[in-house]
C-alpha positions as CSV (number, residue, x, y, z in Angstrom):
1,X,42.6,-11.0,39.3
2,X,40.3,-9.9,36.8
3,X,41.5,-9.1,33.4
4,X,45.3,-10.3,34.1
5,X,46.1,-13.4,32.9
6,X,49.2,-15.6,32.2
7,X,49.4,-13.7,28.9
8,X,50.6,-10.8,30.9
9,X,52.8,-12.0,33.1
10,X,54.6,-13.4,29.4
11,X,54.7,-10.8,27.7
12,X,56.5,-8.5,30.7
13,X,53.9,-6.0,31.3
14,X,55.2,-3.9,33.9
15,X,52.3,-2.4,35.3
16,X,50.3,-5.7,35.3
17,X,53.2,-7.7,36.8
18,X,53.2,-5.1,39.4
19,X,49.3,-5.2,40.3
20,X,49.8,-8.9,41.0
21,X,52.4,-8.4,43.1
22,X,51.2,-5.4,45.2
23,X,48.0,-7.6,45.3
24,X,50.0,-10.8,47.0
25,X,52.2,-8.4,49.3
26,X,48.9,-6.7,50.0
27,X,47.3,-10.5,50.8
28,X,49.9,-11.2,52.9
29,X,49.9,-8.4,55.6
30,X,46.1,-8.7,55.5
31,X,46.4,-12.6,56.3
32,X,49.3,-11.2,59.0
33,X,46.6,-9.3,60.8
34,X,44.1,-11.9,60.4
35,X,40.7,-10.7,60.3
36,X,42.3,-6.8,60.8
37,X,41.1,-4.5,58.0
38,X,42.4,-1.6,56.8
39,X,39.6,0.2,58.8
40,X,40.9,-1.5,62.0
41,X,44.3,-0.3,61.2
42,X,42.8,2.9,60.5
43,X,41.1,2.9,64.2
44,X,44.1,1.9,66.0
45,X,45.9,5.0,64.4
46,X,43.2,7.5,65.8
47,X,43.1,5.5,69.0
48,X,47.2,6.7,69.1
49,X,46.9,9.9,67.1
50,X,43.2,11.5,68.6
51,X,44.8,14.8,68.0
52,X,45.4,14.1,64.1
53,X,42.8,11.4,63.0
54,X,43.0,10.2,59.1
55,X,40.2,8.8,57.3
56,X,42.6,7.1,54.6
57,X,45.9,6.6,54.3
58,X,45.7,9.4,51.8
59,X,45.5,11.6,54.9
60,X,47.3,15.0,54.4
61,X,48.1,14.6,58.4
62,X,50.5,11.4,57.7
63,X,52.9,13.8,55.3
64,X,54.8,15.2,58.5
65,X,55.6,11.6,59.9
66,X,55.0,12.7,63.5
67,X,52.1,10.2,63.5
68,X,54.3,7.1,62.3
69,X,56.7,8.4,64.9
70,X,54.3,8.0,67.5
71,X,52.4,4.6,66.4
72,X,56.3,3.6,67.4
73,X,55.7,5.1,70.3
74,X,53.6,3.1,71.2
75,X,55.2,0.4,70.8
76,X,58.1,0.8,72.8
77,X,57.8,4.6,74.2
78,X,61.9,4.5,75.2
79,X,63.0,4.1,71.6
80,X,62.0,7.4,70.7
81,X,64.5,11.0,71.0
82,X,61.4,13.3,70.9
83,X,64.0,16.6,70.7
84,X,65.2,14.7,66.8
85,X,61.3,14.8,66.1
86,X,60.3,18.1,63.6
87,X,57.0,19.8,63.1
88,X,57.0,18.4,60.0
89,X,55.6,21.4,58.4
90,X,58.8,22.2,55.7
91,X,59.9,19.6,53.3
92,X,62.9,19.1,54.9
93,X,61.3,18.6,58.2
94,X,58.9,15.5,56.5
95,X,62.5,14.1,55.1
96,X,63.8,14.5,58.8
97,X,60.7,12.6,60.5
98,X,59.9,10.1,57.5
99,X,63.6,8.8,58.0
100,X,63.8,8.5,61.7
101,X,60.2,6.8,61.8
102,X,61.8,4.1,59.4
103,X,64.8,4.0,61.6
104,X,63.1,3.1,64.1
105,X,60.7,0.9,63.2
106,X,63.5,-1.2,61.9
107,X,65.0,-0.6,65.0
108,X,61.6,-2.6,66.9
109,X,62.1,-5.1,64.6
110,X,59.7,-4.4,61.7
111,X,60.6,-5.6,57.8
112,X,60.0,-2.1,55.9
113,X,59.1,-1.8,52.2
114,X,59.0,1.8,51.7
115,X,61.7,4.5,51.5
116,X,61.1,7.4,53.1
117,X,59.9,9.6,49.8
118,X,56.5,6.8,50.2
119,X,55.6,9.0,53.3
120,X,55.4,12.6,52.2
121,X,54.2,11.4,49.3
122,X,51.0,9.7,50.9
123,X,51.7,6.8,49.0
124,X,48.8,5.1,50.8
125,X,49.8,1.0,49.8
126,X,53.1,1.6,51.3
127,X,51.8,3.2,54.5
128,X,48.9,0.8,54.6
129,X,52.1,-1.7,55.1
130,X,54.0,0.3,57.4
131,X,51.4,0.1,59.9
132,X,50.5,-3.1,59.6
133,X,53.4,-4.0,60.3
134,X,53.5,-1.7,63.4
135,X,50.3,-2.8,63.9
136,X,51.4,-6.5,63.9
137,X,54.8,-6.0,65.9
138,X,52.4,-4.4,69.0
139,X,50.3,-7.0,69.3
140,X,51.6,-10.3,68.3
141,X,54.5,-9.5,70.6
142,X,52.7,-9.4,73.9
């Protein structure tokens, strides 16, 4: 990585310690989904979600967690109890549906990184990983 170094890494910078390892998590789920991008990921979301498409995974649309809830969905369509699924449109509501949407991609079998806070907050890394790794339980489990 450009301008981090060993130096770094001794003296216990935080932040650049953490940019190397976001960028190794980050290298891992992208050699996961072999020659997947991010765009691909991207596309396969619309593809599920066609009535709330994101450009990014800054998307205000992800906030609610009803898409998440339905990438899971289409997974395995019996795991989900669509009457414990909110609008999403309180704060409460994206708590609510960014919890269950964790629950149950554990549930499918996915290894999670993010808390549920990473959700409402649009904290794009972590959702770029949480659907991967939907993304990768779908189809490497055909």
């Amino acid at each position: 990585m450009v301008g981090l170094g060993a130096k770094d890494i001794a003296e216990g910078h935080k932040k650049n310690i953490l940019a190397i390892v976001w960028q190794l998590v980050r290298l891992h789920y992208l050699q996961l989904l072999g020659s997947k991008t991010e765009k691909d990921l991207i596309a396969w979301h619309n593809e599920i979600n066609s009535d709330a498409p994101i450009e990014t995974f800054k998307s205000p649309s992800l906030a609610s967690g009803r898409n998440l809830i339905k990438l899971c969905a289409d997974i395995e369509p019996r795991v989900i109890n669509w009457d414990l699924v909110t609008p999403g449109a309180t704060d409460e509501e994206q708590e609510l549906n960014a919890k269950y949407a964790i629950s149950i991609a554990r549930k499918l079998g996915c290894v999670i990184f993010l808390v549920w806070e990473d959700i409402p907050a649009l904290n794009p890394k972590m959702l770029l990983i949480f659907v991967a790794s939907l993304w990768d339980l779908k189809n490497n489990n055909k």
